[in-house]
C-alpha positions, 0 to 999 in steps of 0.5 A: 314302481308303484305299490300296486305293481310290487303286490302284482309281482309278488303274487306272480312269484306265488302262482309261478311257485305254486303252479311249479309244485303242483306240476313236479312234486305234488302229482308226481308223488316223488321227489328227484333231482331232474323234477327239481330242475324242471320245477325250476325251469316252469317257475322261470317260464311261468313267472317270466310269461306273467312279468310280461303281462305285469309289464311293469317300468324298469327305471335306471339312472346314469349319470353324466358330468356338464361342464360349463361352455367356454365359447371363444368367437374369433372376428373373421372379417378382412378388418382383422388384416388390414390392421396387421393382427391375424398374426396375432389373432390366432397365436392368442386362439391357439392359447387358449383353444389347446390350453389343458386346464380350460379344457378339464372345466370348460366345454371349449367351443370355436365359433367365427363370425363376420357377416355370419356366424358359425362353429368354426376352428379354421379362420381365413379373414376374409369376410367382407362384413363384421357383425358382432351383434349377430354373434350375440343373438346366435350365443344367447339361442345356443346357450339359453339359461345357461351362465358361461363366459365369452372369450371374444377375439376382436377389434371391435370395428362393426360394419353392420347389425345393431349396436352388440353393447347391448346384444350380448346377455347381461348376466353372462361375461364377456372377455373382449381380447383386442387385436390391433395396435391402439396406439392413437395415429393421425387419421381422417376419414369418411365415416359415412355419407347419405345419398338416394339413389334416385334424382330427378333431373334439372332438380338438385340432390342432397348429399350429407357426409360424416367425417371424422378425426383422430389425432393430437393436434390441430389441423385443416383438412380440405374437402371435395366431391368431384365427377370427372374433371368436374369439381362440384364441390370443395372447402376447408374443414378444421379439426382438432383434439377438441374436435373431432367430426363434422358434418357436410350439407351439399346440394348437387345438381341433377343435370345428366341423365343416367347413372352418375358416379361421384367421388367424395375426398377429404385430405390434407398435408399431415401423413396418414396410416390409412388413406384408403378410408379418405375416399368415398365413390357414391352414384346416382341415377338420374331419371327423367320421369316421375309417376303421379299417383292420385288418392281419390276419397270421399271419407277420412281413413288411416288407408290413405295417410298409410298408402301415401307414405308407403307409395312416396318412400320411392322418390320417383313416385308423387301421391296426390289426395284429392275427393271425387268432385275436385278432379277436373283433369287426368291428364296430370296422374298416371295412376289412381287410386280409388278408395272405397268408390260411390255415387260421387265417383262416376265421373271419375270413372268416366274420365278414367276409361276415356283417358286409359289412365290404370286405376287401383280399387280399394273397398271397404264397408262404405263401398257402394257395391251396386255402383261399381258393377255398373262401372266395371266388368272385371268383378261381380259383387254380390254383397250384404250389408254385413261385415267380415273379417277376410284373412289373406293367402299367397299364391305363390304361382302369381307371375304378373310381377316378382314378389316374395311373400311377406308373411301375408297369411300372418297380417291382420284381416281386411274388413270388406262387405260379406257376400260374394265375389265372382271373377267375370274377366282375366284376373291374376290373383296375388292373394285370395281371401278366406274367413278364419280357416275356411278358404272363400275361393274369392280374390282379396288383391287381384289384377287385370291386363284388358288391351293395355289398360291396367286395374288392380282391385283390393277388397277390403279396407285397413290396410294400415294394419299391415304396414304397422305389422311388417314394422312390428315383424321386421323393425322397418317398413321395407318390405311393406313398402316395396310390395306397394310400390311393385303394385304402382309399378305395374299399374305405371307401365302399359307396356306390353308383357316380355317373355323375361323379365330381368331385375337388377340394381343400377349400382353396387357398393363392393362388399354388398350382395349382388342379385340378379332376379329373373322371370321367364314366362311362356307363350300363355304368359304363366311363370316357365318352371322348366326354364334354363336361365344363364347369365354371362358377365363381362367387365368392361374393362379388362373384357374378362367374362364370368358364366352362371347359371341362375336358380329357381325360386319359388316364382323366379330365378335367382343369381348371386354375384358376390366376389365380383371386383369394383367396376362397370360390367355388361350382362347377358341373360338368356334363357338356353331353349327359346334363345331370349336374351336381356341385356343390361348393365351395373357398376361396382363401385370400388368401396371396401368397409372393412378398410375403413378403420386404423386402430381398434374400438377399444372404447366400444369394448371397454363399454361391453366388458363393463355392461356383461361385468367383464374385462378387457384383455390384451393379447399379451395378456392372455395368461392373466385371462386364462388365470382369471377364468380358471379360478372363477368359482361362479362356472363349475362343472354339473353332474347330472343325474338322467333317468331312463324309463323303459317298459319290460316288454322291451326287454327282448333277452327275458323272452329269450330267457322263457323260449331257452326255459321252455326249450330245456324243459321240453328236452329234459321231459323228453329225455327221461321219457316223461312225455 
């Protein structure tokens, strides 16, 4: 309390006094032992009554003991069974989760990740993905600032996120405890091998293959990649103690069309642990048309060299950058791609509305605005010569074609002309524009569909900036990249506009996430909110059919098929009210991950343990562990002090205090006839 709150109540004690003998001694003239107890009982009202008034902050302390979190993280992917240690996985948890002494200086805590991770004491392994680094970004945002140990139970085999060596905090230790045997057996595999999942046909596709060796002697192994009956591919490859990998280089010719499944093997005389990590399905679709896109500028600009790259990320898409006067024919492009159009673009134009090719209009500061109202009739611009900086804003009812929201409203702005846009034909805007915090009502990134002929404006120019941004938010350029060439796509296609609209995947490797995207537009061709989407799946093979029901997204519907074995599968989706049905097909190929490996990465947790000042443990070695964290002296328990500060009003038993005072003053007076 403060000094002034002190002084208020002690005066208040002097007028609840002082007020009590001047009502039951000094004017009554006479002294009793009933006036004493209604003095008593008017010092209690009135210096109750005036606490209230005072109010002042009641303060009280307790105190509670912190102990130091122990989090024990248990790897639950299918690697764990496959190498013959869930056994022994759990008996090492159960010693160390039910262990009396950890439990009276640690705060003991189960968790459990493959390619999630969660606070679990139940443990199946049956995760299709291992994701340690996953495990130690969650650790490190449930326990900031904190110092504690980390028991992990793993083979250290990861199958994806980033390398967890350098995920985990530095300062806080880690105990890797491996499972599974690390006795070295002779084993090949195929590590990795990287394919696009686009050809062009009559051309030929690279294929690159990672293979790896373990073992003690030198042997030669022979190499194949076949389709069918088909060998297109087959040499011998030597390893040995010295050397243990290799790198295959094949170019494979793209001579059908559709998606072709390969098959990549590397075998030899030696017996082998593991032979399922011998073989590795790829597929390729083969396609038989390539969009030509056509970067028509007048200037030099970051744009152009940013749109390029983004646009040719998709192998099916070309971009040309040419200047207005250098085109002669349109006949070679699909779309174009006019940025910041002037004078010199005239003839350009022409050619554009007498071919019917779909253009793309980017704008900027150099944009000759007069010139293209006259040369367009979708938008009216009423510009200065003044810029501005415009922000963007999803519209998430936007139905022309799927997209999800990037983060747009947090990319840098676009620079265009200041003024006014008016939208004069039927334009669907993606994202509208708007100057700080105030809304302009005008479209930023819009599109048109006028009797086939497509055309999409963006208005405003550094739009590199966003690309480096979704970099920047992202660690890759994907998203980015795929909301460009969902615009190209568009712009690539005069067909006419379907009721649904399925998205899929020609191929899936098992263990991925398969998902089936869907759009049902009704007869004014805006997005169907009330829509019942089901999809029926049937493997073509044992001709076994699974039914589902597809979910609303914020602008589609969405399925997910995880659990689904390798195979090919026919899929019907059909919205229930009008009966429109899409037919399409995918293939699961038969490729599971977490069999890949015969021994733990022992190395890889040598080298945490030493990048955390940890050590490695061994299942037999779990007591030595246990010993080790209970005579650490760096994790002692905390008591902490909390203070609770609550104001007197509060206190609801002190006015209970006053009515029972005031109550039993009145019937005492009443009693004695002293009212």
């Amino acid at each position: 309390m403060t000094t002034s709150t002190i002084l208020f109540i002690l005066l208040s004690l002097v007028v609840a006094a002082g007020l009590s003998f001047y009502q039951y001694f000094y004017r009554a003239g006479h002294r009793n032992k009933i006036n004493l107890w209604l003095a008593l009982l008017r010092f209690v009202t009135i210096f109750g009554i005036l606490l209230l008034l005072i109010n002042p902050i009641v303060s009280r302390s307790t105190y509670e003991v912190q102990k130091t979190p122990l989090p024990i993280v248990m790897d639950n992917s299918a690697s764990i069974v496959d190498l013959k240690a869930n056994q022994a996985a759990l008996d090492v948890y159960q010693k160390l989760a039910t262990n009396k002494e950890l439990q009276e200086k640690f705060d003991v805590q189960s968790y459990q990740f493959d390619s999630e991770f969660e606070a679990s004491a139940q443990f199946d392994f049956k995760g299709h993905q291992t994701n340690i680094d996953l495990a130690a970004k969650n650790l490190k945002s449930i326990h900031k600032n904190k110092t504690f140990p980390t028991v992990l139970i793993t083979d250290g085999n990861q199958t994806s996120g980033n390398d967890y060596v350098y995920g985990f905090d530095p300062n806080n230790k880690v105990f890797p405890l491996v499972v599974g045997d690390t006795t070295t057996f002779l084993d090949l595999r195929i590590s990795q091998l990287n394919v696009n999942k686009y050809a062009f046909h009559k051309n030929k596709f690279p294929v690159e293959v990672f293979l790896q060796y373990s073992g003690t002697k030198s042997i030669n192994a022979d190499f194949s990649i076949v389709q069918g009956g088909t060998v297109y591919n087959k040499q011998s490859v030597a390893f040995s103690p010295s050397k243990k990998s290799a790198v295959i280089s094949v170019l494979l010719p793209a001579d059908k069309i559709g998606l072709q499944v390969f098959k990549a093997t590397i075998q030899s005389k030696e017996s082998e642990k593991n032979s399922y990590n011998n073989v590795k399905n790829f597929a390729v679709e083969v396609i038989d048309q390539k969009t030509e896109i056509a970067i028509v500028s007048s200037i030099a600009h970051p744009d152009i060299a940013a749109l390029k790259r983004s646009i040719e990320s998709n192998p099916q898409r070309k971009v040309t950058i040419v200047k207005p006067r250098e085109i002669n024919s349109l006949s070679d492009y699909n779309v174009l791609i006019l940025y910041q159009p002037n004078a010199d673009f005239k003839s350009v134009f022409d050619k554009a509305k007498t071919a019917g090719v779909n253009t793309f209009v980017i704008t900027g500061i150099n944009t000759d605005f007069q010139f293209l109202n006259m040369n367009q009739d979708q938008l009216v611009f009423r510009m200065s010569a003044q810029s501005e900086d415009y922000l963007a804003e999803f519209d998430s009812q936007f139905n022309l074609f799927a997209l999800d929201n990037i983060g747009f409203e947090n990319l840098p702005p676009l620079l265009n002309a200041f003024g006014t846009v008016n939208v004069k034909g039927n334009m669907e805007v993606l994202l509208s524009s708007r100057i700080r915090n105030i809304s302009t009502n005008a479209p930023l990134l819009a599109f048109s569909e006028n009797q086939g002929k497509r055309t999409a404006f963006l208005l405003g120019e550094n739009i590199w900036k966003w690309r480096l941004q979704t970099h920047v938010d992202n660690k890759s350029f994907e998203k980015f990249d795929l909301f460009a060439d969902k615009i190209i796509q568009f712009l690539a296609s005069n067909n006419a506009r379907k009721s649904l609209v399925v998205n899929h995947e020609s191929f899936y490797n098992s263990g991925e996430a398969i998902e089936i995207n869907a759009q049902y537009f009704n007869k004014n061709y805006e997005f169907d909110e009330k829509a019942r989407l089901a999809i029926s799946v049937t493997n073509k093979h044992t001709k076994q059919t699974k039914n589902y029901d597809l979910l609303k997204g914020s602008n589609s519907y969405k399925v997910n098929l995880d659990g689904l074995a390798a195979g090919q599968y026919n899929f019907r989706v059909q919205e229930l009210n009008s009966k429109t049905i899409y037919n399409g097909y995918f293939e699961i190929l038969d490729f599971d991950i977490e069999k890949q490996f015969v021994n733990p990465d022992l190395a890889k947790l040598n080298q945490l343990a030493t990048q955390t000042q940890g050590k490695v443990f061994m299942p037999n070695q779990t007591d030595e562990l246990i010993k080790s964290l209970l005579e650490n002296e760096n994790y002692k328990a905390i008591q902490k002090a909390i203070v609770k500060k609550s104001p007197l009003v509060d206190w609801v038993w002190l006015l209970v205090l006053i009515a029972i005072s005031l109550a039993t003053e009145w019937f005492l007076r009443k009693y004695h006839g002293m009212l």
